[in-house]
C-alpha positions in Angstrom: -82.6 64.7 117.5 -84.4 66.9 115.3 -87.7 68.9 115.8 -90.3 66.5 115.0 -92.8 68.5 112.7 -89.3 69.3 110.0 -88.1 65.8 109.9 -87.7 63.8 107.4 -89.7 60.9 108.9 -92.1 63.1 110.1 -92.7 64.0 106.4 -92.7 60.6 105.7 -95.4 59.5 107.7 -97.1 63.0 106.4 -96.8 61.8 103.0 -97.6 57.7 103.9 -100.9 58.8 105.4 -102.4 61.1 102.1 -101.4 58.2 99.6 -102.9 55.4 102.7 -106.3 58.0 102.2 -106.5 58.6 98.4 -105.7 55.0 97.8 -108.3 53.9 99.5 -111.0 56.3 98.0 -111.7 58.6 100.7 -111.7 62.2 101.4 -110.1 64.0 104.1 -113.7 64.8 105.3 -114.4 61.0 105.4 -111.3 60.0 107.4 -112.7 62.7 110.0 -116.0 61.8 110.6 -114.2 57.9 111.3 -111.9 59.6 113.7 -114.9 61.8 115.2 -112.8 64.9 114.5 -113.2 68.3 112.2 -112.0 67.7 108.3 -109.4 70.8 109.2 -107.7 68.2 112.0 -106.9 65.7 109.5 -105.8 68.5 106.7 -103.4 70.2 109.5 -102.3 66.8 109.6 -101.4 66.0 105.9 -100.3 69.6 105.7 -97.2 68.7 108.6 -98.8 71.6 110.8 -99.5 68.9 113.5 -97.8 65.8 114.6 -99.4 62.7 114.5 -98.7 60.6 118.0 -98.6 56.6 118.5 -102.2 56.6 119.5 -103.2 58.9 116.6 -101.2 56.8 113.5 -103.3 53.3 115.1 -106.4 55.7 114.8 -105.7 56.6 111.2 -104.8 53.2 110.5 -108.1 52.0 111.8 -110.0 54.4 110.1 -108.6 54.4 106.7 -107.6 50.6 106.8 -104.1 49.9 106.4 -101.1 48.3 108.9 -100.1 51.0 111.8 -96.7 48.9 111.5 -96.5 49.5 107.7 -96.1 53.4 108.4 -93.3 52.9 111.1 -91.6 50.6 109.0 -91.7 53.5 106.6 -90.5 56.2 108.9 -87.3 53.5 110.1 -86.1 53.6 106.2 -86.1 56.7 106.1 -82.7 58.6 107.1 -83.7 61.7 109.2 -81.6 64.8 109.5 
């Protein structure tokens, strides 16, 4: 198994999670506030510098409305290293 944060799944979910944000119209600022965190958490976030746990991704999925299941179906296509 690979180091989480340079995965390709991890980058996956990285990248699910921004176009989950912009596509539904908020800012990084926004999701933050709904999560009761700092802007800079969710940007270390979308940047890869953090990794996003099971409890996190259903936090994120509540807060920026989409399926959490959607982002691990995601992750399972995608071939890691």
């Amino acid at each position: 198994m690979s180091r989480t944060l340079q995965s390709t799944r991890h980058e996956t979910l990285r990248l699910f999670l921004i176009e989950k944000r912009k596509k539904a119209g908020l800012t990084q600022a926004a999701v933050a506030a709904k999560l009761k965190r700092y802007q800079s958490f969710v940007a270390s976030i979308e940047t890869g510098q953090r990794k996003v746990d099971a409890v996190q991704l259903i936090a994120f999925a509540e807060a920026i409305g989409f399926d959490p299941r959607e982002a691990i179906k995601r992750m399972m296509a995608s071939k890691d290293d």
